[in-house]
C-alpha positions as CSV (number, residue, x, y, z in Angstrom):
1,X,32.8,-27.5,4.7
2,X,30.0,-29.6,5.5
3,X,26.2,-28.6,4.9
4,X,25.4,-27.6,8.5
5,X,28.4,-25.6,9.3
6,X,27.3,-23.6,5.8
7,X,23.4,-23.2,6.7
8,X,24.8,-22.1,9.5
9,X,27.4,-19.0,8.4
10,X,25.2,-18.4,5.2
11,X,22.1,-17.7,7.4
12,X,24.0,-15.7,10.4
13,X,25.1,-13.6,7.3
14,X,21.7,-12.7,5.7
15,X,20.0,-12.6,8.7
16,X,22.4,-9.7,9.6
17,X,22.3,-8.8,6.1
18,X,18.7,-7.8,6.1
19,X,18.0,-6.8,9.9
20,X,20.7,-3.8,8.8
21,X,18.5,-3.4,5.7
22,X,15.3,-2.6,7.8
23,X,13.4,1.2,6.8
24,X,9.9,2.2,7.6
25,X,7.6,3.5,5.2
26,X,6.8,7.3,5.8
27,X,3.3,7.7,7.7
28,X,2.1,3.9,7.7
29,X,5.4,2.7,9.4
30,X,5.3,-0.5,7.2
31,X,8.5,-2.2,7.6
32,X,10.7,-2.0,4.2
33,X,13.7,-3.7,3.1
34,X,16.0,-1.9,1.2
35,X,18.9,-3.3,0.6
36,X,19.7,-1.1,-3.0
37,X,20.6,2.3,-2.8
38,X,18.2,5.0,-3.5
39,X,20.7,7.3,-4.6
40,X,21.5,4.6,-7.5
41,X,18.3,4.1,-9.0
42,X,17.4,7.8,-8.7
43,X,20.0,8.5,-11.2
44,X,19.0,5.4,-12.9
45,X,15.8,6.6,-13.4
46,X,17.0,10.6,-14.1
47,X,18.6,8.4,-17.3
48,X,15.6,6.7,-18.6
49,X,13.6,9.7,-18.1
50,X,15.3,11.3,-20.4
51,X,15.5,9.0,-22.9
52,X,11.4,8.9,-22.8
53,X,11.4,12.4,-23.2
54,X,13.1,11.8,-26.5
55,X,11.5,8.9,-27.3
56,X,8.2,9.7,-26.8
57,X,6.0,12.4,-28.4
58,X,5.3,15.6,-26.2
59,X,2.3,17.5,-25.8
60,X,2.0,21.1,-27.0
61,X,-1.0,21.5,-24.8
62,X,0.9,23.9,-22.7
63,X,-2.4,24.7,-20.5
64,X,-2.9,21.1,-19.3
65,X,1.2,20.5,-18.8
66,X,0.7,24.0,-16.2
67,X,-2.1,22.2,-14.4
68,X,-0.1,18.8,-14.4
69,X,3.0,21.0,-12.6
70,X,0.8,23.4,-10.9
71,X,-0.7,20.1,-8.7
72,X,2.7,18.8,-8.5
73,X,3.8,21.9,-7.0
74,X,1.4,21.8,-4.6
75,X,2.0,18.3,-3.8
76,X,5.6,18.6,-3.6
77,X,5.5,21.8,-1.5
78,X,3.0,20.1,1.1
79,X,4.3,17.3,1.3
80,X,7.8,19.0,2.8
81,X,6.0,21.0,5.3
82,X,4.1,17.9,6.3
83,X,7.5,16.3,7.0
84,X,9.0,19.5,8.3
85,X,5.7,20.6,10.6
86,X,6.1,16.7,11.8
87,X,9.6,17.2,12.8
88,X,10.4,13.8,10.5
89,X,13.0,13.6,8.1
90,X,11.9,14.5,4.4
91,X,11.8,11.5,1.9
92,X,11.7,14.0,-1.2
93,X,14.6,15.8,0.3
94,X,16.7,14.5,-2.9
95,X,13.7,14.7,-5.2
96,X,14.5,16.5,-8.7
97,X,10.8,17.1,-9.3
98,X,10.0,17.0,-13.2
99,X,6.8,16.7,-15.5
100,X,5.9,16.2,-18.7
101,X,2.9,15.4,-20.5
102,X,3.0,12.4,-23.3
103,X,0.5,12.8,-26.2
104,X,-1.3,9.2,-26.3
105,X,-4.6,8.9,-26.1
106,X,-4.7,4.8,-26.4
107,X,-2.8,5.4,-22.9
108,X,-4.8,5.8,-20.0
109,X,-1.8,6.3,-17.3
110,X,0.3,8.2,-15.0
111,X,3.5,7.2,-13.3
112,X,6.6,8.4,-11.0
113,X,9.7,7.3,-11.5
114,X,12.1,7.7,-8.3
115,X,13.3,11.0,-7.8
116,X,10.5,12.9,-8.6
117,X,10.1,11.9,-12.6
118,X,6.6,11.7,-13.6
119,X,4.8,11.7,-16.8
120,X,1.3,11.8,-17.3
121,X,-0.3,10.7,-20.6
122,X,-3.3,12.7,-22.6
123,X,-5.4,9.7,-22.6
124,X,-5.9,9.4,-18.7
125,X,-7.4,13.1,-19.2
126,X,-10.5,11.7,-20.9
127,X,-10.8,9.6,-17.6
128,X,-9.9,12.4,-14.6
129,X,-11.9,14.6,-16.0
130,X,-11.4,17.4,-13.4
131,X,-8.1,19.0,-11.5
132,X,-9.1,16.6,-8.2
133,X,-9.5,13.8,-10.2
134,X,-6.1,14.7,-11.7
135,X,-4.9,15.2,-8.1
136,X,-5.7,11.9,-7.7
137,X,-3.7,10.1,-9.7
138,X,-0.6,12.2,-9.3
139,X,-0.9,11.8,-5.5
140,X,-0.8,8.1,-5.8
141,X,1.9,8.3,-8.5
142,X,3.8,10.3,-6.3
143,X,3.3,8.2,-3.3
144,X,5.1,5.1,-5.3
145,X,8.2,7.5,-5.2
146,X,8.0,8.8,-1.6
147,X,7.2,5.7,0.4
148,X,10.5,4.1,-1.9
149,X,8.5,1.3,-3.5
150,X,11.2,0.8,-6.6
151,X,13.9,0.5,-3.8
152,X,12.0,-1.6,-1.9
153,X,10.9,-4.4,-4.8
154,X,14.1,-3.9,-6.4
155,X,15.6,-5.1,-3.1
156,X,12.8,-7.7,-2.7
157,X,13.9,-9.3,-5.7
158,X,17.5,-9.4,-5.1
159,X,16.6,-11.4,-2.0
160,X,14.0,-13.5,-3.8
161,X,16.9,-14.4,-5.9
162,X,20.2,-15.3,-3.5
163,X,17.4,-17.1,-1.3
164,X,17.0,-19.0,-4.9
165,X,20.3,-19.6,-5.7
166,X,21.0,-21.2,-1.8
167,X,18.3,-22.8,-1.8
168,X,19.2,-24.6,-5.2
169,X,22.8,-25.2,-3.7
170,X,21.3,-26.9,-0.8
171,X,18.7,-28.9,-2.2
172,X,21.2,-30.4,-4.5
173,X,19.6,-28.6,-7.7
174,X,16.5,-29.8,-7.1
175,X,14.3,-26.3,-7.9
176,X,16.4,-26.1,-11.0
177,X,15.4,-29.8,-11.8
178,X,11.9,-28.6,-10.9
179,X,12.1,-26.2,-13.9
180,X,13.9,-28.3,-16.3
181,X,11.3,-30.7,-15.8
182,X,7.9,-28.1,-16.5
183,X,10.1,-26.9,-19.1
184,X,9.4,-23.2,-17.7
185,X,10.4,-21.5,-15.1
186,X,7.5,-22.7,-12.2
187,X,9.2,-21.8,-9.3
188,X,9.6,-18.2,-10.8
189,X,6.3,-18.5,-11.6
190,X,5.0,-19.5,-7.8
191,X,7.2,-16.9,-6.4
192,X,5.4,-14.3,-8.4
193,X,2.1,-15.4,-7.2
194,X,2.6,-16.3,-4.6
195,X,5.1,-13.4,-3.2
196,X,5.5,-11.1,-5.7
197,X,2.4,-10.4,-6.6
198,X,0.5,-9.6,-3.7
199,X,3.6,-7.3,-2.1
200,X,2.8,-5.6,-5.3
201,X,-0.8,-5.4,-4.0
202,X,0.4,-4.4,-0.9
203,X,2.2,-1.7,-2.4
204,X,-0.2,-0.1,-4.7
205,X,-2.6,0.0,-1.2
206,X,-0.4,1.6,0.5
207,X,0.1,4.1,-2.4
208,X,-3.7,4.8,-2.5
209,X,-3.9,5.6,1.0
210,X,-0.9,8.3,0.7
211,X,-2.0,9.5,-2.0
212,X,-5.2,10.5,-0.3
213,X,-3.6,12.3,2.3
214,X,-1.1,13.6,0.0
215,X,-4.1,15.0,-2.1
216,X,-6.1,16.6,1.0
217,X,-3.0,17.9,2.3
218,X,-2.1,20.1,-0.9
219,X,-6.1,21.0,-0.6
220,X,-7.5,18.9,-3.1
221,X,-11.1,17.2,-2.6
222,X,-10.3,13.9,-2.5
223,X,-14.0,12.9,-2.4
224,X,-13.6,12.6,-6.6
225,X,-11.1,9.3,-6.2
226,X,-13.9,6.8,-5.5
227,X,-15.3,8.6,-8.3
228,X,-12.2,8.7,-10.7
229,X,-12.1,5.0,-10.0
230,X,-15.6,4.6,-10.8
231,X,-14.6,5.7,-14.3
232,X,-11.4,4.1,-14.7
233,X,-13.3,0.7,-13.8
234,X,-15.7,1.7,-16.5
235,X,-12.9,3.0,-19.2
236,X,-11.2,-0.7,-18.9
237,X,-14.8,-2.5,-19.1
238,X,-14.5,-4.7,-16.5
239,X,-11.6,-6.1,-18.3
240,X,-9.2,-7.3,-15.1
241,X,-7.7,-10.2,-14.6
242,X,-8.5,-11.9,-10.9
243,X,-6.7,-10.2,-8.3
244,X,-4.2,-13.4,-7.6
245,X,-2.9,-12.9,-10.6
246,X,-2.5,-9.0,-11.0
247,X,-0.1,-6.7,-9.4
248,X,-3.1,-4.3,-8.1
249,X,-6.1,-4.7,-6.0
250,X,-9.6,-5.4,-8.5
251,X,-11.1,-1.9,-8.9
252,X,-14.2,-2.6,-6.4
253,X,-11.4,-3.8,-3.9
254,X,-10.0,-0.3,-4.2
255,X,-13.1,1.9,-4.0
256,X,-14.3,0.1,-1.2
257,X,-11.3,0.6,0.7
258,X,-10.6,4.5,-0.9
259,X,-14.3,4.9,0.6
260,X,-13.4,3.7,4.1
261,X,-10.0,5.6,4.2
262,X,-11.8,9.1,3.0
263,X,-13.6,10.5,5.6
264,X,-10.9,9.6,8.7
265,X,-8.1,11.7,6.3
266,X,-10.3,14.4,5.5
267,X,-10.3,14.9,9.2
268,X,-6.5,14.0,10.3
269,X,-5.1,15.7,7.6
270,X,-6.7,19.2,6.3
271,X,-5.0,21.3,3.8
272,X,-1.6,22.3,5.5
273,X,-0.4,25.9,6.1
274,X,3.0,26.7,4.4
275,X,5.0,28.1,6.5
């Protein structure tokens, strides 16, 4: 088969690959390519949970732990009605909502696997302070797993990756050379930076701005994330790398934009009335 004809049949196919991969990204319509199954991962993820829970050392602070799955409650709960009210399909429809708290205090994080897994760890306390600024952070922990984020880079990178491999085969090896030459792997490299890296961005934007509505819908004052922010920025020490080279937005990238967002969601979406 000659290189054309090949271009030709190998492109038809992806093209019709991906336009049957196509989703939408609950509330901000963002166009997503999923081309992983969510169902796989959840259960993926339902694994490794699991493991952490064993792995990892538990808080016995059972007070904080009811807070942690009294806001998650909330979030959960709101978040369905939002969908149902909406007359939209529910993305946490398959959600097996879980919470633990990890007892670190070097650790100043929060995260949610897909599915509903999240784990919050005693050192972020010492940052959020309050029940909204907790709010906070599990909103846009939770908004990674609603809007399908790990689906959605997963897929990302399985397309960054056959695009790759063609590529290579068509070029005659000469991206492969490329690497055997630098003796690393630069186009990797150049593909993180240069694609990776700010989708990532894009991502964790997207997931502050959900999480906000998220927060305001379940009731919560979302006034106290430019503040929680303020903190975090101040817990790290001004220790980030330049944004072009990190995964998130800068911290003053983020509060200026949390601070635009706030006022227009505090108005579109109140605290919602469970029906």
């Amino acid at each position: 088969m000659d290189r054309r004809k090949f271009i030709k049949i190998v492109g038809c196919g992806c093209c019709g690959f991906v336009l049957h991969s196509c989703a939408s990204a609950p509330i901000t319509d963002r166009k997503q390519l999923k081309l992983i199954p969510e169902a796989r991962l959840n259960a993926q993820a339902a694994q490794i949970y699991e493991k952490i829970k064993e792995k990892e050392k538990l808080s016995k602070d059972i007070k904080k732990l009811t807070e942690i799955k009294d806001i998650g409650k909330k979030m959960q709960d709101s978040i369905s009605e939002y969908f149902y009210q909406s007359n939209l399909k529910d993305p946490t429809l398959n959600f097996q909502w879980e919470y633990i708290l990890i007892d670190n205090k070097k650790i100043k994080n929060a995260w949610c696997m897909p599915g509903g897994k999240i784990a919050v760890y005693t050192g972020l306390l010492d940052v959020t302070k309050n029940t909204n600024g907790l709010a906070a952070v599990m909103g846009h922990e939770i908004a990674h797993a609603v809007a399908k984020h790990s689906v959605e880079r997963a897929s990302r990178g399985v397309l960054i990756n056959t695009t790759f491999q063609i590529t290579d085969i068509l070029s005659g090896g000469k991206l492969s050379q490329i690497n055997r030459t630098t003796g690393t792997d630069t186009v990797g490299l150049l593909t993180q930076l240069g694609i990776m890296n700010p989708f990532s961005r894009k991502q964790e934007s997207e997931a502050d701005y959900l999480g906000l509505i998220f927060s305001s819908l379940s009731g919560f004052d979302i006034r106290e994330t430019s503040k929680l922010w303020e903190r975090m920025k101040e817990a790290n020490k001004g220790k980030e790398p330049p944004e072009f080279l990190s995964t998130h937005p800068s911290s003053s990238n983020r509060i200026k934009q949390i601070n635009e967002w706030m006022n227009q969601i505090i108005l579109k979406y109140p605290p919602i009335k469970i029906s």
